[in-house]
C-alpha positions in Angstrom: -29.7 -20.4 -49.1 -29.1 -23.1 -46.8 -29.1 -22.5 -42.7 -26.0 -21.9 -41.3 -24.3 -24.9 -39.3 -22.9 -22.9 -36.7 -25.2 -22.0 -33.9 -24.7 -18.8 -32.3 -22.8 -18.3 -28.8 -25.8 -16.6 -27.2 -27.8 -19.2 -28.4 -25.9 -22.1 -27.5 -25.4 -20.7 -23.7 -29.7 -19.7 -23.5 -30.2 -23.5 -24.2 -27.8 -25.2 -22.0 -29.1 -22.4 -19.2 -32.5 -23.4 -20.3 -31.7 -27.3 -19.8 -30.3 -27.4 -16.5 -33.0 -25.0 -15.0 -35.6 -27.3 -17.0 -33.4 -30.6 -15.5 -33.7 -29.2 -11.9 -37.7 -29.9 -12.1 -39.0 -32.6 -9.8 -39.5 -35.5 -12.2 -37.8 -34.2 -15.5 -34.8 -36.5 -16.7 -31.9 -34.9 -18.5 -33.0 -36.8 -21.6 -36.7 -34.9 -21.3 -35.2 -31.5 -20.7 -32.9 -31.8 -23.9 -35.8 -33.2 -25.7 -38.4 -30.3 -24.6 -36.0 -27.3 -24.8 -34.3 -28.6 -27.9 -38.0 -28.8 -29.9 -38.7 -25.1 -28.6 -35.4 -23.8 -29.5 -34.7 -26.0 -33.1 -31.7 -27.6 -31.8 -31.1 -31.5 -31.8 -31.4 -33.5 -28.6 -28.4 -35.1 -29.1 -26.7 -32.1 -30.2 -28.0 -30.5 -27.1 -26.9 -33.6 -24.8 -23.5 -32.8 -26.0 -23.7 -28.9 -25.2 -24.6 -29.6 -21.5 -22.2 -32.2 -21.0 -19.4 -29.9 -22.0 -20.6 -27.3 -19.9 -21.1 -29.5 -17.1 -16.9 -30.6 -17.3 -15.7 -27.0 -17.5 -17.7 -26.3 -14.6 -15.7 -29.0 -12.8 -19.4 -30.4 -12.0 -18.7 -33.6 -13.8 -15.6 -35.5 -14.6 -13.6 -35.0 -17.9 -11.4 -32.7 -19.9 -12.0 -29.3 -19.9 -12.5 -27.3 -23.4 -9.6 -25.6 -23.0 -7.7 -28.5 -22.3 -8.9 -30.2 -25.0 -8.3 -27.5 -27.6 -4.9 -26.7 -26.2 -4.2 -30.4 -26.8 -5.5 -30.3 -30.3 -3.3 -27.7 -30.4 -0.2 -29.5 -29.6 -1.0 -32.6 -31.4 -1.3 -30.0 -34.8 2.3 -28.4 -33.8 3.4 -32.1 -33.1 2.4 -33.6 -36.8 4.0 -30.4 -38.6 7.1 -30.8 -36.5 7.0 -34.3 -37.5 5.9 -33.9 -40.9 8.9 -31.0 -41.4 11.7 -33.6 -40.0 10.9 -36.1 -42.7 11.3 -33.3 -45.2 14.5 -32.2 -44.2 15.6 -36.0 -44.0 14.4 -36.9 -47.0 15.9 -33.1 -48.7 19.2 -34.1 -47.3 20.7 -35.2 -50.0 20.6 -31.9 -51.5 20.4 -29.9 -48.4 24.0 -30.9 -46.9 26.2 -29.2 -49.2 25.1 -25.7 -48.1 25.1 -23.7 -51.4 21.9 -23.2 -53.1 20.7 -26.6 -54.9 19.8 -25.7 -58.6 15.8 -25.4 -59.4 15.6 -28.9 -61.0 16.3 -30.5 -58.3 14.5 -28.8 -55.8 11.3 -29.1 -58.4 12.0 -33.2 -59.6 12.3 -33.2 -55.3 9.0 -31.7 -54.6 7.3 -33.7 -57.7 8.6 -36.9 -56.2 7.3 -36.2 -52.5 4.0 -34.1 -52.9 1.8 -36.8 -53.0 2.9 -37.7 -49.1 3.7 -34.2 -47.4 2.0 -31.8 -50.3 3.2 -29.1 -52.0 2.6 -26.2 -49.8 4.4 -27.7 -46.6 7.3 -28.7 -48.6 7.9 -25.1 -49.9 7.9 -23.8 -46.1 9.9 -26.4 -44.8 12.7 -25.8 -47.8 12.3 -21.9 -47.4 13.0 -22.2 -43.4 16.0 -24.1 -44.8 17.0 -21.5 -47.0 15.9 -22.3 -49.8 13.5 -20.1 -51.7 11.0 -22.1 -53.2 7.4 -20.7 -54.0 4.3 -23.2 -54.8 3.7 -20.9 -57.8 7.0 -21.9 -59.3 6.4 -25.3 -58.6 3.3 -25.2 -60.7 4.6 -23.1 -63.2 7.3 -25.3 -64.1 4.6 -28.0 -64.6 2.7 -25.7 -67.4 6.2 -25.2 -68.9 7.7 -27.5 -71.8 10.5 -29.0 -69.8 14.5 -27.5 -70.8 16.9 -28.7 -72.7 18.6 -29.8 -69.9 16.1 -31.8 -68.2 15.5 -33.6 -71.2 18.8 -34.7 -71.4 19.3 -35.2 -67.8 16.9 -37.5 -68.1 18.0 -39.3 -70.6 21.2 -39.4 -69.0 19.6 -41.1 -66.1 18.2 -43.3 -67.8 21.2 -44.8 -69.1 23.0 -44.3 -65.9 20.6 -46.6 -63.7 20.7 -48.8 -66.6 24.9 -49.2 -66.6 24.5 -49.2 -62.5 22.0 -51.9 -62.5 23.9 -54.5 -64.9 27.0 -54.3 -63.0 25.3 -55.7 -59.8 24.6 -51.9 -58.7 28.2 -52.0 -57.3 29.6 -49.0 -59.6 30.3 -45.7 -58.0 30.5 -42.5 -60.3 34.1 -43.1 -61.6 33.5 -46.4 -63.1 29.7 -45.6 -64.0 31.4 -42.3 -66.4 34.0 -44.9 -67.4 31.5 -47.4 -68.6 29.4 -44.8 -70.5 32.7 -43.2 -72.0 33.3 -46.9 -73.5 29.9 -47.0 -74.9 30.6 -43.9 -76.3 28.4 -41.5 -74.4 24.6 -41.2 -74.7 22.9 -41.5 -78.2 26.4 -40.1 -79.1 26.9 -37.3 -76.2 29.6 -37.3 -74.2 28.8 -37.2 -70.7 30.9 -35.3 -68.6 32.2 -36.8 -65.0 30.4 -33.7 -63.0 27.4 -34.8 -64.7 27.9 -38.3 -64.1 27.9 -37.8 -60.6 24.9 -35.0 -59.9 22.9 -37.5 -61.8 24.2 -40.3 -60.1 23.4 -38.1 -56.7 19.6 -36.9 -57.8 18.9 -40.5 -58.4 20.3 -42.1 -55.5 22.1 -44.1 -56.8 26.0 -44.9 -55.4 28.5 -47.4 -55.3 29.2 -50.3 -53.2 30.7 -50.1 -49.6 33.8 -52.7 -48.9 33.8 -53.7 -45.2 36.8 -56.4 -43.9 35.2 -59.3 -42.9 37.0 -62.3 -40.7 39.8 -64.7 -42.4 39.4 -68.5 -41.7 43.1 -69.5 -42.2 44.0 -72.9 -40.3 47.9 -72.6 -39.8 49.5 -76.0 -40.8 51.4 -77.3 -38.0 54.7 -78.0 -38.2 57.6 -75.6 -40.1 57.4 -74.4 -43.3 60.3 -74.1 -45.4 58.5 -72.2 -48.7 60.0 -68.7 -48.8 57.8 -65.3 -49.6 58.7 -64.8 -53.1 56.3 -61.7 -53.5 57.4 -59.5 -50.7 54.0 -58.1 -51.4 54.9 -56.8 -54.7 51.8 -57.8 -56.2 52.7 -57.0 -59.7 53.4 -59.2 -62.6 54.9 -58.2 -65.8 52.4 -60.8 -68.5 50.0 -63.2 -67.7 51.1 -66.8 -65.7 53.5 -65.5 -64.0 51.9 -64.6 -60.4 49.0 -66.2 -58.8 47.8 -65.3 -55.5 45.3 -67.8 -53.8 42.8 -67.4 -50.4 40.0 -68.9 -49.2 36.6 -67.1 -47.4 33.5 -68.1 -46.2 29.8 -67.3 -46.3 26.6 -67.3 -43.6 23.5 -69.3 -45.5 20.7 -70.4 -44.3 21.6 -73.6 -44.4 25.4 -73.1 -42.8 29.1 -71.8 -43.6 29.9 -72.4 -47.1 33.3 -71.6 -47.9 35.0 -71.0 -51.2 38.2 -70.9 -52.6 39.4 -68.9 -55.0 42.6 -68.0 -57.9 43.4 -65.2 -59.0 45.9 -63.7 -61.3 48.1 -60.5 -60.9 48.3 -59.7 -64.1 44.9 -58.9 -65.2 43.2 -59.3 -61.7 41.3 -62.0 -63.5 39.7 -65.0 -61.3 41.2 -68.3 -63.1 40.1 -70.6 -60.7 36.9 -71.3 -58.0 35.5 -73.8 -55.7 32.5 -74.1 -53.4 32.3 -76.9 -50.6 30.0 -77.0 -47.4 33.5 -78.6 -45.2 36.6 -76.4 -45.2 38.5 -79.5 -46.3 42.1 -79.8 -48.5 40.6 -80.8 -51.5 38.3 -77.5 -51.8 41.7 -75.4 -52.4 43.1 -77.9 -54.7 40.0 -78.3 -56.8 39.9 -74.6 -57.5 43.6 -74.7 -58.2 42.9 -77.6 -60.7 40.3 -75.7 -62.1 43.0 -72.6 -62.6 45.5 -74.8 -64.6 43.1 -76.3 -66.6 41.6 -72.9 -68.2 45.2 -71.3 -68.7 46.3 -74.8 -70.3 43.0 -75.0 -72.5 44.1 -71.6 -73.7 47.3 -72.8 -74.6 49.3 -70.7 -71.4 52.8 -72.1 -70.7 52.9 -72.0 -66.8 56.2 -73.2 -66.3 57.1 -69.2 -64.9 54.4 -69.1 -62.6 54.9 -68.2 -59.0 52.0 -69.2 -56.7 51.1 -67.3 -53.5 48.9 -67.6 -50.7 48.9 -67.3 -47.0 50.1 -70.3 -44.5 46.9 -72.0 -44.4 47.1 -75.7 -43.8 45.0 -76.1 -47.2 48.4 -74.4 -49.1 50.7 -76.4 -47.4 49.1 -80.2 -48.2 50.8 -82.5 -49.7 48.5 -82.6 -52.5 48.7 -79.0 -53.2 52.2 -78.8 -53.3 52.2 -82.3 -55.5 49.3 -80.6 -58.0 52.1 -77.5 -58.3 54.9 -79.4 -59.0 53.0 -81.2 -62.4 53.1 -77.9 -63.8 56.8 -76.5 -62.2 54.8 -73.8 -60.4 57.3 -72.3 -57.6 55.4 -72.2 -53.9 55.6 -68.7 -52.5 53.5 -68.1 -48.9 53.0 -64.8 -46.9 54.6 -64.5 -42.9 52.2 -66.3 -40.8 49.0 -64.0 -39.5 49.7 -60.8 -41.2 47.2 -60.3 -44.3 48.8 -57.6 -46.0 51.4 -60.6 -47.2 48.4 -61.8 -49.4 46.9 -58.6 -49.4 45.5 -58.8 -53.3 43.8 -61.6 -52.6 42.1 -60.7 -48.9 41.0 -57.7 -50.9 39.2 -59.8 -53.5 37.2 -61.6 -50.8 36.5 -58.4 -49.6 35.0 -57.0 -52.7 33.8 -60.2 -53.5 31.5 -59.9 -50.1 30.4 -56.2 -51.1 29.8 -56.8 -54.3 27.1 -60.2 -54.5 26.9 -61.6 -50.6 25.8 -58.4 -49.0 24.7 -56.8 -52.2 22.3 -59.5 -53.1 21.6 -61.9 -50.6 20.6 -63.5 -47.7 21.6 -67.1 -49.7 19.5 -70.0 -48.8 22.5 -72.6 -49.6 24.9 -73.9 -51.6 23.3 -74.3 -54.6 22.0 -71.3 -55.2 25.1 -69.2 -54.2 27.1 -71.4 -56.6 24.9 -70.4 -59.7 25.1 -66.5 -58.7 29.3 -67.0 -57.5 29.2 -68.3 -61.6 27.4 -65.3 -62.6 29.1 -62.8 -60.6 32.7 -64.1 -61.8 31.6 -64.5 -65.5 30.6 -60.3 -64.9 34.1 -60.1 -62.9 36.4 -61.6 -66.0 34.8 -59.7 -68.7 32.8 -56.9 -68.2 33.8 -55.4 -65.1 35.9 -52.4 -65.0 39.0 -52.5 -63.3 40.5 -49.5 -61.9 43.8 -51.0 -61.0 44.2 -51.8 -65.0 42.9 -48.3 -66.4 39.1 -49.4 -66.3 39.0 -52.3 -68.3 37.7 -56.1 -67.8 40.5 -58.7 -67.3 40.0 -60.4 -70.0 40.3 -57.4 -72.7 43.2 -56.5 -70.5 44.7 -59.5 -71.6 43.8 -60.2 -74.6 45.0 -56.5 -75.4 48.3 -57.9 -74.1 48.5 -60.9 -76.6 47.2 -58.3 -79.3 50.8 -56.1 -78.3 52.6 -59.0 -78.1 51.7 -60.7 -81.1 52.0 -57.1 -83.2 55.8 -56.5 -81.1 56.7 -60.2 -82.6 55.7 -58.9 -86.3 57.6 -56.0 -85.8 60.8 -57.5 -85.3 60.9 -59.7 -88.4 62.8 -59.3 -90.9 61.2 -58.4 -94.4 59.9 -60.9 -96.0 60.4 -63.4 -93.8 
């Protein structure tokens, strides 16, 4: 059996006594007495040195911080970590902690699995009970040894396919359009999924929906009077497709500089028919993304000879050119009252959601280019796999083409037989 490490108290006090009556000899250094009296006693010099030093400061005979000092400061540092260490469990358990009411055992467990390798099991199980919830490290482990529930294997599996749906809509979906979008897909591996469950998931995994925040309008008023009336009276509703566009222009920080961009959008469906990027807020970035409107309705054979056009007073709207551009295809001009938004309200919330959904959500941009490959990207996602609430939580363009499908069917319908 080994010696023990810890010297005795009696011990310890004969040899520092023993050392400062040795030290007080004429011609004895301190070094000599720890030496001598540590070689007699079978302690180490140094450990000896160390003894006497300590002595020596809670004697007040030499400067320092006392033992009791010291320990009471160890003391506080201890309380101070644990304190420390208990608030970053509770903020991290918040999720789950907020509500109040008992969270259910798999979450408290899948929260102590994912958060015991930085505070440990045993402090997170204090912390929760403090909070009120009754957690034991015995259950913990026990529900390790277990073969996991019927539930949790499904949760997972669940979750899996919910961060899967949430990351390929540019993590913008919140919990009604994430249920939607697994409803369309027709559950998981067959299972309905019911919203509640959608959205505990959604909750355990972090996982939410994109914030929309209003951001700044850059609308130039064109000088001089405008005779073009407000056709919408902010009825933004259309009956078919072609018949009501709504048109804005915004504006994004890059590296680089501003680069602004134009867009068209139609009522109907929501869908975005037209788009233009330009570093200079100039009149030709409007008409270009008009241009490029006309000629994707025209190449799919639209007829847009009904179609109202709306946007706000901007001097872009109000060019010349624009108003020439709208007049080859016998648009009518419709513009909102000048510096109230909610005149072209559909398509200031665009911009908006436009900014949520890829600016904030996935930059900073460097420039132009590169924002013009992802504004491609995100629009192709917008048009035809995005889901709509405003059109019962489909993409435009099955909206539309569900439309055509109607009309084309209506059209059958009302010939006569054999016709």
């Amino acid at each position: 059996m080994g010696a023990p490490r810890k010297y005795p108290d009696e011990l310890r006090e004969r040899a520092i006594r023993l050392v400062l009556d040795a030290r007080a000899e004429p011609g004895t250094s301190a070094k000599g007495a720890c030496q001598r009296i540590g070689s007699q006693l079978g302690i180490s010099p140094e450990t000896l040195r160390v003894w006497v030093s300590r002595a020596e400061v809670d004697a007040g005979t030499r400067p320092g911080v006392p033992s009791e000092v010291a320990e009471r400061l160890a003391q506080l540092e201890r309380e101070n970590r644990e304190l420390r260490r208990a608030n970053e469990i509770l903020k991290s358990a918040s999720g789950f902690l907020r509500g109040g009411a008992r969270p259910p055992a798999p979450v408290v467990l899948d929260y102590i699995d994912r958060h015991k390798e930085r505070f440990g099991v045993e402090p997170i199980c204090a912390v929760l009970r403090d909070a009120g919830v009754q957690i034991a490290p015995s259950t913990y482990y026990a529900s390790k040894k277990r073969a996991p529930s019927r539930r949790a294997v499904t949760d997972a599996e669940t979750i899996k396919e919910i961060e899967r749906v949430h990351g390929e809509n540019y993590g913008v979906y919140g919990v009604r359009k994430v249920y939607a979008q697994l409803g369309r897909e027709g559950g998981v591996d067959g299972r309905h999924v019911a919203r509640c469950t959608v959205a505990r998931l959604m909750r355990q995994a972090g996982l939410r929906g994109v914030s929309r925040l209003r951001a700044p309008r850059t609308t130039v008023r064109a000088k001089g009077p405008d005779s073009r009336p407000d056709l919408v009276k902010r009825r933004f509703t259309a009956s078919a497709p072609h018949r009501l566009w709504v048109a804005d222009i915004t504006y994004v920080r890059t590296f680089s500089g501003w680069v602004y961009a134009a867009f068209v959008l139609d009522v109907f469906s929501r869908r975005v028919v037209g788009w233009q990027l330009s570093r200079n807020l100039y009149k030709e970035l409007a008409i270009d993304a008009l241009n490029m409107a006309i000629w994707t309705r025209r190449r799919a054979g639209a007829d847009l000879v009904k179609l109202v056009h709306h946007s706000d007073r901007g001097s872009q709207y109000v060019s010349v050119k624009y108003t020439e551009a709208l007049g080859e295809v016998e648009a009518v001009a419709s513009v909102g009252s000048a510096g109230d938004s909610y005149d072209n309200a559909m398509a200031e919330a665009f911009n908006s959601l436009f900014k949520a959904e890829l600016i904030r959500n996935r930059g900073p941009w460097t420039g132009q280019s590169d924002l013009e490959l992802a504004v491609a990207e995100y629009l192709d996602w917008y048009n035809h796999r995005r889901l709509h609430g405003e059109i019962g939580l489909v993409p435009p363009a099955e909206y539309e083409a569900a439309w055509a499908a109607d009309q084309t069917d209506s059209h059958d319908a009302r010939q006569p037989a054999g016709a």
